[in-house]
Biopython code that builds the backbone (N, CA, C, O; Angstrom):
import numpy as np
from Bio.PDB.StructureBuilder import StructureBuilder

atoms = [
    (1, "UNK", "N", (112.323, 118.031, 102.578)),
    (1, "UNK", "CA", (111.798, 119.375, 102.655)),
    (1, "UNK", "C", (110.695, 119.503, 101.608)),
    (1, "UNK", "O", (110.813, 119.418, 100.385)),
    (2, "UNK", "N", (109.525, 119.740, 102.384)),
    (2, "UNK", "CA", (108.316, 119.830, 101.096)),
    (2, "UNK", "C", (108.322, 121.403, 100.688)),
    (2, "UNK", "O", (108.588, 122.310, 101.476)),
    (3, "UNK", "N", (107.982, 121.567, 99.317)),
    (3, "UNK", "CA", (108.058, 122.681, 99.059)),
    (3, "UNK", "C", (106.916, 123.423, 97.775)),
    (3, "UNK", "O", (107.200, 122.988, 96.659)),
    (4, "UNK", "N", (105.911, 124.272, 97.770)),
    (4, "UNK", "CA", (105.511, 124.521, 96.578)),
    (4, "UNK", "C", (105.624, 125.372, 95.842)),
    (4, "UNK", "O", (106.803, 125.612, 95.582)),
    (5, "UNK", "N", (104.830, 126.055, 95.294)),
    (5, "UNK", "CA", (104.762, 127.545, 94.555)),
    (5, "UNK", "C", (106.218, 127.488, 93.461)),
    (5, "UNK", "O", (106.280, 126.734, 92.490)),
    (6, "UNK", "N", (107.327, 128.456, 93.875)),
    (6, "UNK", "CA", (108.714, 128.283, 93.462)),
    (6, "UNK", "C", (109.587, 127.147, 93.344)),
    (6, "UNK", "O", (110.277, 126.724, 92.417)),
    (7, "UNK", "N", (109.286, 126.591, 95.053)),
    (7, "UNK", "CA", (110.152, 125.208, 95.103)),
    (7, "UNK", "C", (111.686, 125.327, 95.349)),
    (7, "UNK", "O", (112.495, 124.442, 95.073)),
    (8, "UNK", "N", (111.989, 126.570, 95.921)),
    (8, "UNK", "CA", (113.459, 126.804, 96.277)),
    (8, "UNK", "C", (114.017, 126.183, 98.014)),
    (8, "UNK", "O", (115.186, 126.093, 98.388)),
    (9, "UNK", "N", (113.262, 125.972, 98.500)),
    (9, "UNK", "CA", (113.130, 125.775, 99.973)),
    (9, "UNK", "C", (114.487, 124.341, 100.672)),
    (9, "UNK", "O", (115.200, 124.168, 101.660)),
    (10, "UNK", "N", (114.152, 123.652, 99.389)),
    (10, "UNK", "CA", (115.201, 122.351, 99.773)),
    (10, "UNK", "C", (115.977, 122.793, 98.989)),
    (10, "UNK", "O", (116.789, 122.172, 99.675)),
    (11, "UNK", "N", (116.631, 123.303, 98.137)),
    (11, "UNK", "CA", (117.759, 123.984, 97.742)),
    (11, "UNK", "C", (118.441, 125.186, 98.987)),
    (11, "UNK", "O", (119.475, 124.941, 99.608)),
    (12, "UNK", "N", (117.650, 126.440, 99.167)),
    (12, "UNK", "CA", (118.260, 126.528, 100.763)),
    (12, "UNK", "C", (118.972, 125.673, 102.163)),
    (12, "UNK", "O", (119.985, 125.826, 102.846)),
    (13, "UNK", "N", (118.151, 124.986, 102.145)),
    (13, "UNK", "CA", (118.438, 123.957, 103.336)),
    (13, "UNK", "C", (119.362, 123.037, 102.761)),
    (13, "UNK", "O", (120.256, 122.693, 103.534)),
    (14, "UNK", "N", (119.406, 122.343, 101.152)),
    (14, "UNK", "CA", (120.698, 121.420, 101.653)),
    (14, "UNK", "C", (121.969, 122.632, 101.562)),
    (14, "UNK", "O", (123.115, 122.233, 101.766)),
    (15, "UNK", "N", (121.813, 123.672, 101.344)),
    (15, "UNK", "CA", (123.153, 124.437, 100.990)),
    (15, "UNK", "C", (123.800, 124.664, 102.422)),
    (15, "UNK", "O", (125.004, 124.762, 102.659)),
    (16, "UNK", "N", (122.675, 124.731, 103.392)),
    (16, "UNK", "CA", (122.814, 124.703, 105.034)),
    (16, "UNK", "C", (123.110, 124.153, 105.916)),
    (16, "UNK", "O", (123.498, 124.618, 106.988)),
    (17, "UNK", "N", (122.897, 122.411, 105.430)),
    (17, "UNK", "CA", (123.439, 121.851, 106.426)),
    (17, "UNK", "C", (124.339, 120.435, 105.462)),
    (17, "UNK", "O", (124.450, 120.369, 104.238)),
    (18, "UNK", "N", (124.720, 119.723, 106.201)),
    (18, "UNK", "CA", (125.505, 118.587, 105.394)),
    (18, "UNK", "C", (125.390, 117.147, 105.732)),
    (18, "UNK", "O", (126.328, 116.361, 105.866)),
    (19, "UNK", "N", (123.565, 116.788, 105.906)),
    (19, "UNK", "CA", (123.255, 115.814, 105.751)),
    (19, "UNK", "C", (122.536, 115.499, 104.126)),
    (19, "UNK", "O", (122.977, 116.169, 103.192)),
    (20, "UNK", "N", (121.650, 114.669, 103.904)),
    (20, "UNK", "CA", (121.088, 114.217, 102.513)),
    (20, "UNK", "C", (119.673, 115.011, 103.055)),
    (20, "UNK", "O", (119.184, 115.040, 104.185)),
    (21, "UNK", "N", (119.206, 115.659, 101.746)),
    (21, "UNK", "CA", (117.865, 116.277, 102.333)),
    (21, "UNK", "C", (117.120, 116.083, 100.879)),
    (21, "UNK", "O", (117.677, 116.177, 99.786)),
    (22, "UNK", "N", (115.813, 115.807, 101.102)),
    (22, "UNK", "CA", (115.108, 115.276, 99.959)),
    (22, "UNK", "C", (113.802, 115.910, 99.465)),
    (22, "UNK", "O", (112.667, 115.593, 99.823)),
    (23, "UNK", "N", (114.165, 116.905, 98.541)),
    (23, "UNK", "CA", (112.891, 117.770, 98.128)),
    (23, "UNK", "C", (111.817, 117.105, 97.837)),
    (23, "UNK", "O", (111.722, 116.272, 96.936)),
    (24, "UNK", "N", (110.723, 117.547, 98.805)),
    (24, "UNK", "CA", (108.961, 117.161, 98.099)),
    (24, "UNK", "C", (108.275, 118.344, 97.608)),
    (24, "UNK", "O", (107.996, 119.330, 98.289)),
    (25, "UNK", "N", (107.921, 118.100, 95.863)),
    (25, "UNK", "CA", (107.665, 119.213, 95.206)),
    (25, "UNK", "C", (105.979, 119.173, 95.993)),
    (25, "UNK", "O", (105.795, 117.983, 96.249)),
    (26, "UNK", "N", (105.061, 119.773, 96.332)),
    (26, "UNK", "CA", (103.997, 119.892, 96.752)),
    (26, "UNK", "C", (102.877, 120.664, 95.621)),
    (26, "UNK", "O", (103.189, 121.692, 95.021)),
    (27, "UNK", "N", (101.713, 120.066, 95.475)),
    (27, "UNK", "CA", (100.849, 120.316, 94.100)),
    (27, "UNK", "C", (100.036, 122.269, 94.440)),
    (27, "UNK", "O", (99.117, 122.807, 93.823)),
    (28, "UNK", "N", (100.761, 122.750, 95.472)),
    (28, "UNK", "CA", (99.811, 124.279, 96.076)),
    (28, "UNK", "C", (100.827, 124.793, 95.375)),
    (28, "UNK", "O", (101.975, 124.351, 95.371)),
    (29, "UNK", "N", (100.289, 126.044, 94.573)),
    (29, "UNK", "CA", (101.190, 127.102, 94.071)),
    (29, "UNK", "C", (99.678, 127.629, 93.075)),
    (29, "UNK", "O", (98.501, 127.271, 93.083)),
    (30, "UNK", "N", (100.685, 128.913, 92.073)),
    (30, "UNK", "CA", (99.877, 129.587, 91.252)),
    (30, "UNK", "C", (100.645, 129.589, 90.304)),
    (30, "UNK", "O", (101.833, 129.296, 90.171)),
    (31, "UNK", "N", (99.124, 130.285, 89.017)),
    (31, "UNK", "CA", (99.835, 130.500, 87.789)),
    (31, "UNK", "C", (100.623, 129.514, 86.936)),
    (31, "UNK", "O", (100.238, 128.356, 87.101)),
    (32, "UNK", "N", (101.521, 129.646, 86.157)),
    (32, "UNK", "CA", (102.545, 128.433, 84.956)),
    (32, "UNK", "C", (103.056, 127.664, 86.525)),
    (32, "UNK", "O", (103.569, 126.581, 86.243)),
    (33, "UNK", "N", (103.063, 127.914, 88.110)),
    (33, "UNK", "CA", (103.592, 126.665, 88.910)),
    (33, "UNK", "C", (102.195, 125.963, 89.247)),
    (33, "UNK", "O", (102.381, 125.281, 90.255)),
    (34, "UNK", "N", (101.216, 125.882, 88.924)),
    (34, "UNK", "CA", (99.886, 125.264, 89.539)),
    (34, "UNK", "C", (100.124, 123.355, 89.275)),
    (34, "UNK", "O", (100.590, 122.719, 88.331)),
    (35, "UNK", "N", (99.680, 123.035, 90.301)),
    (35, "UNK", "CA", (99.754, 121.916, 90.543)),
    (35, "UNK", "C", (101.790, 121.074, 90.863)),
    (35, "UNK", "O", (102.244, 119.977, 90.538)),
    (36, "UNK", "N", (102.133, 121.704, 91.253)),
    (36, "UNK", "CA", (103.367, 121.495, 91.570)),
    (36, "UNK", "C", (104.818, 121.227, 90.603)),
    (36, "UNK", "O", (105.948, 120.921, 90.984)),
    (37, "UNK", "N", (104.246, 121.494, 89.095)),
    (37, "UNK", "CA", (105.167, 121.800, 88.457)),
    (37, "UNK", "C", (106.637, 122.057, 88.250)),
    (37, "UNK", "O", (107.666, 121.422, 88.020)),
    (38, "UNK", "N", (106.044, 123.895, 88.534)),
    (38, "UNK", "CA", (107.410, 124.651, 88.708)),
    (38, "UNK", "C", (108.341, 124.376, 89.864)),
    (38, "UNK", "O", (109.542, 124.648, 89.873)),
    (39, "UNK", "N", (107.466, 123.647, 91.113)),
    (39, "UNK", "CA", (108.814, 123.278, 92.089)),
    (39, "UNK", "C", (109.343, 121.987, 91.770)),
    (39, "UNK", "O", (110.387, 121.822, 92.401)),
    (40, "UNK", "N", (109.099, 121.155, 91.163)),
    (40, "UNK", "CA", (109.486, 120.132, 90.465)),
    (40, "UNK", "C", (111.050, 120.327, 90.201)),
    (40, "UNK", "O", (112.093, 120.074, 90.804)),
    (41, "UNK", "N", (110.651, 120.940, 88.920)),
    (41, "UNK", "CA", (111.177, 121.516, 87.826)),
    (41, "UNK", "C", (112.433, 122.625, 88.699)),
    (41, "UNK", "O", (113.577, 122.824, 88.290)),
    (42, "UNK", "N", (112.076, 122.968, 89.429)),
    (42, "UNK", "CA", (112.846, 123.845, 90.519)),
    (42, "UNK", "C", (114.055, 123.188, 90.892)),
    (42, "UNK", "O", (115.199, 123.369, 90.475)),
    (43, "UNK", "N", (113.568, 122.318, 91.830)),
    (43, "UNK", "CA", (114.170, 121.164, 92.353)),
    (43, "UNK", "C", (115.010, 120.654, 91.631)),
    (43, "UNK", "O", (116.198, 120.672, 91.954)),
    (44, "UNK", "N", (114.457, 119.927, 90.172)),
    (44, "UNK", "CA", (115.772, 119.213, 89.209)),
    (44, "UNK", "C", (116.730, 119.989, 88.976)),
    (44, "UNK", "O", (117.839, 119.455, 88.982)),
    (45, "UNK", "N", (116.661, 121.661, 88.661)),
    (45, "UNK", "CA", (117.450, 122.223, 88.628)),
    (45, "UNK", "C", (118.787, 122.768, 88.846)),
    (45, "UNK", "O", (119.786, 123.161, 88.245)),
    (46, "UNK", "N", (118.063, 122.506, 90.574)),
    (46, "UNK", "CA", (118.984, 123.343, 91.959)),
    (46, "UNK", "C", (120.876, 122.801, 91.457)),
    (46, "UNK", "O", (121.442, 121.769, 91.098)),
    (47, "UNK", "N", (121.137, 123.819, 91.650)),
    (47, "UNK", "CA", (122.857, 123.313, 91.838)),
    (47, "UNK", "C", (123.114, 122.694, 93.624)),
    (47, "UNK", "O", (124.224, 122.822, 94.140)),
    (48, "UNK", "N", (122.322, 122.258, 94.146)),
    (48, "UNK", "CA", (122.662, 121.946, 95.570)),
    (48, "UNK", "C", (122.691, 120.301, 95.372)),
    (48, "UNK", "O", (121.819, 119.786, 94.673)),
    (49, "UNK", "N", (123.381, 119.748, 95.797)),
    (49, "UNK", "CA", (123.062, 118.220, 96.475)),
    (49, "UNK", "C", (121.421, 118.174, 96.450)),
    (49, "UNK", "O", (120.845, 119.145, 96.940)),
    (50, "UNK", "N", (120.904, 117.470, 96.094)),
    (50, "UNK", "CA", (119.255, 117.257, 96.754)),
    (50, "UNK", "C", (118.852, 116.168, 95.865)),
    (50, "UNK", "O", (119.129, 116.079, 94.669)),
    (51, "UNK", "N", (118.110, 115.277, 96.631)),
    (51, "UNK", "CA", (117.386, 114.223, 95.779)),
    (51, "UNK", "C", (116.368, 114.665, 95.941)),
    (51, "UNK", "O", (116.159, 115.365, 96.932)),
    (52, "UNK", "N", (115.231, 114.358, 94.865)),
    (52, "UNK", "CA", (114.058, 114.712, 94.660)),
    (52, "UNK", "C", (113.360, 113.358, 93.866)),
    (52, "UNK", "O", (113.746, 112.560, 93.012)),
    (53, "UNK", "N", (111.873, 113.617, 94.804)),
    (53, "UNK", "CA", (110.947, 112.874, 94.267)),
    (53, "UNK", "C", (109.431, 113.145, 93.392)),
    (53, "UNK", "O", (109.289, 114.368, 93.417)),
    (54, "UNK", "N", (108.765, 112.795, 92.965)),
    (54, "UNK", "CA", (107.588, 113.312, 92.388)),
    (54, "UNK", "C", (106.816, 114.278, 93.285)),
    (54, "UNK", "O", (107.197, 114.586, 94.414)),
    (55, "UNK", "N", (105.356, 114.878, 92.519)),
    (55, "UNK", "CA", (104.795, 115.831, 93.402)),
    (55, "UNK", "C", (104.304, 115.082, 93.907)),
    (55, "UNK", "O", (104.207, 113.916, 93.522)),
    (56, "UNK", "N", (103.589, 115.825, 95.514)),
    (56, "UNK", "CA", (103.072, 114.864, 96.533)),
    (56, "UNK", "C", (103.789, 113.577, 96.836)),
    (56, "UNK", "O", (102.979, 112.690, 97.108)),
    (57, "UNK", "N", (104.904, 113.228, 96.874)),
    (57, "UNK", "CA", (105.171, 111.496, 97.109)),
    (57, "UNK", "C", (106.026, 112.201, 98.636)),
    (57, "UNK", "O", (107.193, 112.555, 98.800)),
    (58, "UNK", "N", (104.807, 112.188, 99.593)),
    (58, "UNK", "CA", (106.010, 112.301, 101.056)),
    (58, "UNK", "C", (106.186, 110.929, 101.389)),
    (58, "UNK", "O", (107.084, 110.636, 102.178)),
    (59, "UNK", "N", (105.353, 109.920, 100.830)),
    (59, "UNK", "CA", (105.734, 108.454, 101.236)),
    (59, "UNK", "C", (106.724, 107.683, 100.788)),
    (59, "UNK", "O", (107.259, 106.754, 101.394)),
    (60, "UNK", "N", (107.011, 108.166, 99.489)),
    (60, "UNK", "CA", (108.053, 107.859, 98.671)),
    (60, "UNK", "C", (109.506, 108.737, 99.531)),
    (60, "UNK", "O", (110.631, 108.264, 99.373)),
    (61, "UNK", "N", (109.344, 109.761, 100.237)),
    (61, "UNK", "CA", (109.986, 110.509, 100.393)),
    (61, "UNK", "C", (110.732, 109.762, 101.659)),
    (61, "UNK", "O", (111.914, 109.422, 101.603)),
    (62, "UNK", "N", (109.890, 109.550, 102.807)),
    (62, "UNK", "CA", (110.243, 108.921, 103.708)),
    (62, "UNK", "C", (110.692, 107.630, 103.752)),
    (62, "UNK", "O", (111.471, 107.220, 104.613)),
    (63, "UNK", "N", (110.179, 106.885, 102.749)),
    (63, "UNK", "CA", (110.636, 105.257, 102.828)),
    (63, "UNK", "C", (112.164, 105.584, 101.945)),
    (63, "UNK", "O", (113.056, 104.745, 102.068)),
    (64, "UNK", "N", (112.383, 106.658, 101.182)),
    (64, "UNK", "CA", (113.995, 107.184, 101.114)),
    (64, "UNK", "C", (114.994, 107.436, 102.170)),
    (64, "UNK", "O", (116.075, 106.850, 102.121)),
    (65, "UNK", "N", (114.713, 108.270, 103.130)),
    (65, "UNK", "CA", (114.634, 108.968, 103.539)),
    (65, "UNK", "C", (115.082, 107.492, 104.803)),
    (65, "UNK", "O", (116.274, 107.437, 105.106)),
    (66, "UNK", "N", (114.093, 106.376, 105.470)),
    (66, "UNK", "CA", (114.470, 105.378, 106.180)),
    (66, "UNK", "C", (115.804, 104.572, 105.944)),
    (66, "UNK", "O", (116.714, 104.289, 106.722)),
    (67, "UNK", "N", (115.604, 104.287, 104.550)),
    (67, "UNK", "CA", (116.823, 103.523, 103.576)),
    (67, "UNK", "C", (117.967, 104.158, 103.898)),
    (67, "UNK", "O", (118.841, 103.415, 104.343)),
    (68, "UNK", "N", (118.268, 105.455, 103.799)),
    (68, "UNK", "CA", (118.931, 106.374, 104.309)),
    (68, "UNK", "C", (119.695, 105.828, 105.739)),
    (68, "UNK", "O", (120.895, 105.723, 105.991)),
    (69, "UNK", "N", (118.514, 105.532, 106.548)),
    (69, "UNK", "CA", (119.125, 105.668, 107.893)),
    (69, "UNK", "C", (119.388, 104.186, 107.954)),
    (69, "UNK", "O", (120.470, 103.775, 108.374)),
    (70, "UNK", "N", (118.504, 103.427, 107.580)),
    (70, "UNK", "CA", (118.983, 101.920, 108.106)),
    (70, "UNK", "C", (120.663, 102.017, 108.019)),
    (70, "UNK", "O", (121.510, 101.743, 108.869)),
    (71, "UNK", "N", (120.811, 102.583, 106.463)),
    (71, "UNK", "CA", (122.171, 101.933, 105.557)),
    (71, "UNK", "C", (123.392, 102.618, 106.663)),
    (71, "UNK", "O", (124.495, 102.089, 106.801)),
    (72, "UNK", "N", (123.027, 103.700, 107.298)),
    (72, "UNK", "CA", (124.098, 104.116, 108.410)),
    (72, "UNK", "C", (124.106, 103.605, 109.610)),
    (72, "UNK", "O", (125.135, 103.661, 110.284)),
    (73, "UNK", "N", (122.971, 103.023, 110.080)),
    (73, "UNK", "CA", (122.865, 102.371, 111.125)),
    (73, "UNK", "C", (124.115, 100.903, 111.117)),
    (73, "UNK", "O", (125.047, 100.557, 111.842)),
    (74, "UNK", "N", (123.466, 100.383, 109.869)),
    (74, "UNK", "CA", (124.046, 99.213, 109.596)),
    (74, "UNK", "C", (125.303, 99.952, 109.819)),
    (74, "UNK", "O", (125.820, 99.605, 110.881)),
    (75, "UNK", "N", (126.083, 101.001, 109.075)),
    (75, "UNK", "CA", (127.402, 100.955, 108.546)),
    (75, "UNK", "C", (127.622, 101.147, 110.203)),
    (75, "UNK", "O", (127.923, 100.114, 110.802)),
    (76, "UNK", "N", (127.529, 102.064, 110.794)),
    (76, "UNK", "CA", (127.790, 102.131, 112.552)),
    (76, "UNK", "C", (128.187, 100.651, 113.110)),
    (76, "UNK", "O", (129.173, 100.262, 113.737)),
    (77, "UNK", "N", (126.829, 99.871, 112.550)),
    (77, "UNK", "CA", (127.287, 98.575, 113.568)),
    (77, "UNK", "C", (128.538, 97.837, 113.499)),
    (77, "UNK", "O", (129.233, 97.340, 114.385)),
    (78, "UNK", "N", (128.707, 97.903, 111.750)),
    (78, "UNK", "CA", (129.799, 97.373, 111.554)),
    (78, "UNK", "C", (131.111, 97.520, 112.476)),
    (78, "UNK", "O", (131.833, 96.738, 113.094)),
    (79, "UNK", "N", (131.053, 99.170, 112.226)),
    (79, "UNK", "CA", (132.344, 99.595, 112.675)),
    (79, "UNK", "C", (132.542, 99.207, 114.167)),
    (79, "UNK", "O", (133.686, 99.098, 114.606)),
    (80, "UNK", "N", (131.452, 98.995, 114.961)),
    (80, "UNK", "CA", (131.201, 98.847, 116.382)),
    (80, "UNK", "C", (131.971, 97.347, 116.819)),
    (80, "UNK", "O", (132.892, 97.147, 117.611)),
    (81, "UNK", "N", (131.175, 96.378, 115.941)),
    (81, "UNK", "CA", (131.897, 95.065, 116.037)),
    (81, "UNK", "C", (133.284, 94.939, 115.149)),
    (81, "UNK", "O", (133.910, 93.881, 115.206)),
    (82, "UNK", "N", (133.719, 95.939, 114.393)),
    (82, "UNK", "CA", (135.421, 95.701, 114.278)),
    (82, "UNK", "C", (136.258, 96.305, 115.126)),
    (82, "UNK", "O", (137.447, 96.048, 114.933)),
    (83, "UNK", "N", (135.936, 97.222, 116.241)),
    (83, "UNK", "CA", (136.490, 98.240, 117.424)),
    (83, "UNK", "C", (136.585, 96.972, 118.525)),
    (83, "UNK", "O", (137.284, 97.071, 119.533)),
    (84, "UNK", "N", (135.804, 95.778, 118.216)),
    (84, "UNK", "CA", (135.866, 95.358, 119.684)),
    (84, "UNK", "C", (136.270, 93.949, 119.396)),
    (84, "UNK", "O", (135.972, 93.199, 118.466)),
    (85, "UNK", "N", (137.019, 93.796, 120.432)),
    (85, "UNK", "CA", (138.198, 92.319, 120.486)),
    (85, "UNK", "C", (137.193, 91.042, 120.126)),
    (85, "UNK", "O", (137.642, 89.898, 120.074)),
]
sb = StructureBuilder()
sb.init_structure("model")
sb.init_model(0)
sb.init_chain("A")
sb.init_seg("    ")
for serial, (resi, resn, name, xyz) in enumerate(atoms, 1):
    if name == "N":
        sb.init_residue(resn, " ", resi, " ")
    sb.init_atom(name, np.array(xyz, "f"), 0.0, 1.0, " ", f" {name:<3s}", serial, name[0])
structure = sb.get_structure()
């Protein structure tokens, strides 16, 4: 979930659902949040589940975010070939 200004946005959403959701602080905002700061800083905060990465890193975000899925994919397969004779 990219987020700027405040940076509360992926704190909403992981409180919402109950997969892994991964705040991207984004460098647009105003004032003491300019340049993506305060959602940063937001983000480390949150009492929610959330991993977080630097400002701007959606690439960093996604190649998380893949790792993520391979590692369940894999774990699926496993279970697939111990279900079967």
């Amino acid at each position: 979930v990219a987020a700027g200004r405040e940076g509360t946005l992926p704190t909403v959403v992981s409180g919402l659902v109950d997969v892994p959701v991964i705040g991207v602080p984004v460098s647009t905002g105003y004032g003491a949040g300019a340049k993506g700061e305060a959602a940063l800083l937001s983000m480390l905060q949150s009492c929610s589940v959330l991993a977080v990465v630097n400002i701007d890193a959606g690439f960093v975000a996604g190649a998380f975010a893949a790792r993520i899925a391979n590692n369940v994919a894999r774990a699926r397969e496993g279970k697939n070939e111990e279900a079967q004779p």
